[in-house]
C-alpha positions as CSV (number, residue, x, y, z in Angstrom):
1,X,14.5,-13.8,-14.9
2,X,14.3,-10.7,-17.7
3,X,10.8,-10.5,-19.4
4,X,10.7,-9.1,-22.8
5,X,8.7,-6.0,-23.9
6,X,6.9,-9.0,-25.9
7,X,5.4,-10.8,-22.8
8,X,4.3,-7.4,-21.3
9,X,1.9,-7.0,-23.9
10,X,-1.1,-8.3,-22.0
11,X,-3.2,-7.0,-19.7
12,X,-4.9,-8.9,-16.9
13,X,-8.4,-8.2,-16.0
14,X,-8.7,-6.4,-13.2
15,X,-11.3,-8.7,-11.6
16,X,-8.7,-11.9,-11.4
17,X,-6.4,-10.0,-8.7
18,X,-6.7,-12.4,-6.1
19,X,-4.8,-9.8,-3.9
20,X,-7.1,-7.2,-2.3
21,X,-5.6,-3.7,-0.4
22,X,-7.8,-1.8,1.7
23,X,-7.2,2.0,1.2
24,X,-9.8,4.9,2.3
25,X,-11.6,7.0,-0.4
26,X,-8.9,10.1,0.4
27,X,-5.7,7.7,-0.7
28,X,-7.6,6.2,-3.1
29,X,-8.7,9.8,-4.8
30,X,-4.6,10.3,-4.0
31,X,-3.6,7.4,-5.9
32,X,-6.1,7.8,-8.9
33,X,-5.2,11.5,-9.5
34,X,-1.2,11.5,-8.8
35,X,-0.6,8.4,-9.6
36,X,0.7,7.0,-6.4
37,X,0.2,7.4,-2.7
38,X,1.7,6.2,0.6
39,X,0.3,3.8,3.4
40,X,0.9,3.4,7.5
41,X,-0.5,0.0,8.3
42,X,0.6,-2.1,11.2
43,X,0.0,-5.2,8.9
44,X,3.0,-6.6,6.6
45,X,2.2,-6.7,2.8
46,X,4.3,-7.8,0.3
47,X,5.2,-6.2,-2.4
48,X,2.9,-6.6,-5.6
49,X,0.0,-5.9,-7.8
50,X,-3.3,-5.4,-5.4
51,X,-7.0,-4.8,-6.3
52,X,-8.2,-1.7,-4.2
53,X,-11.1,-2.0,-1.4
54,X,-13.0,1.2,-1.0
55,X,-12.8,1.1,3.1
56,X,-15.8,3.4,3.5
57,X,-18.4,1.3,1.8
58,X,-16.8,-1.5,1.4
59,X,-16.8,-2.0,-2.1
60,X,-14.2,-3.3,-4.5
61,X,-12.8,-0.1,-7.1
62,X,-11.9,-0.2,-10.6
63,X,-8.4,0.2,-9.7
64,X,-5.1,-1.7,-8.5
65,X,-1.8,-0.1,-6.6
66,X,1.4,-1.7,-7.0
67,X,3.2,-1.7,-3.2
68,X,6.4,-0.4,-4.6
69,X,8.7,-0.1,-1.3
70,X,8.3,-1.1,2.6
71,X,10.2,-0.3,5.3
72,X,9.3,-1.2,9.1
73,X,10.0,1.0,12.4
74,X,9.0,0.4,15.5
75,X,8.0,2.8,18.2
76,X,10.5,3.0,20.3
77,X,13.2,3.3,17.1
78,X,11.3,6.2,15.8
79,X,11.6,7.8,19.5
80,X,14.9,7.1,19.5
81,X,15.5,8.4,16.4
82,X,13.3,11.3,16.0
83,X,12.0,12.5,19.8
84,X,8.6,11.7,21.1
85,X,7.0,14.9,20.5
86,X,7.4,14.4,16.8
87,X,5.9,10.8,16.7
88,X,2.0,9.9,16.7
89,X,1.2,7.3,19.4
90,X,-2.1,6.5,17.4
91,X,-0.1,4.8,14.5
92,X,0.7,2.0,17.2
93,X,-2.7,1.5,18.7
94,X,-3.1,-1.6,16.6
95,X,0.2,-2.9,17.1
96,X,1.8,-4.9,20.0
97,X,4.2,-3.3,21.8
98,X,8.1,-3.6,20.1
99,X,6.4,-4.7,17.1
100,X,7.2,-2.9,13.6
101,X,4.4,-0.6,12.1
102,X,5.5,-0.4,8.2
103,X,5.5,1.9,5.6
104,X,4.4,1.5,2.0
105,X,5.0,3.5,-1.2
106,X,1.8,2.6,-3.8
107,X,2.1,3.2,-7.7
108,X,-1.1,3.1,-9.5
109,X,-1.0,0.3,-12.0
110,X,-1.6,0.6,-15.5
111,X,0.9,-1.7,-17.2
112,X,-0.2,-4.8,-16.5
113,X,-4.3,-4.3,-15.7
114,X,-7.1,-3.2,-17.9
């Protein structure tokens, strides 16, 4: 399905994202003053428009990231594939052993909220 500059001429209201990301106030500055940031989580998101979480107080910002890209590793791939010494067991404290941690590439979204 192709949308047409046309239909892209809304913007939603920030407030009726039903999706909510939880970022820290350091990727959130990131994301608000480049544009876009990255995220290590061990949980799977899918890709789309999320409202942002403030993490440190717990309050919902003025702003929604799009997840752009995703790629999963898990820990003993990255060993494989990099050494140990260059990989950070902390990542996988959160994540069952052989399990995936995943990566995600975040775009600041302006096109489609106000």
């Amino acid at each position: 399905m192709v949308l047409s500059a046309a239909v892209l001429k809304f913007k939603l209201d920030i407030e009726r994202i039903g999706h909510i990301l939880d970022l820290d106030e350091f990727k959130i500055k990131e994301a608000q003053e480049h544009g876009k940031s990255t995220l290590i989580s061990p949980k799977f998101f899918n890709k789309g428009v999320y409202r942002v979480r403030n993490v440190n107080n717990g309050r919902l910002e003025n702003i929604a990231v799009n997840i752009d890209k995703i790629a999963a590793v898990t820990y003993e791939g990255l060993i494989n594939e990099l050494g140990e010494g260059c990989v950070d067991k902390h990542l996988w404290r959160d994540v069952p052993e052989g399990e995936p941690i995943f990566f995600y590439s975040l775009k600041l979204e302006n096109n489609f909220v106000k």
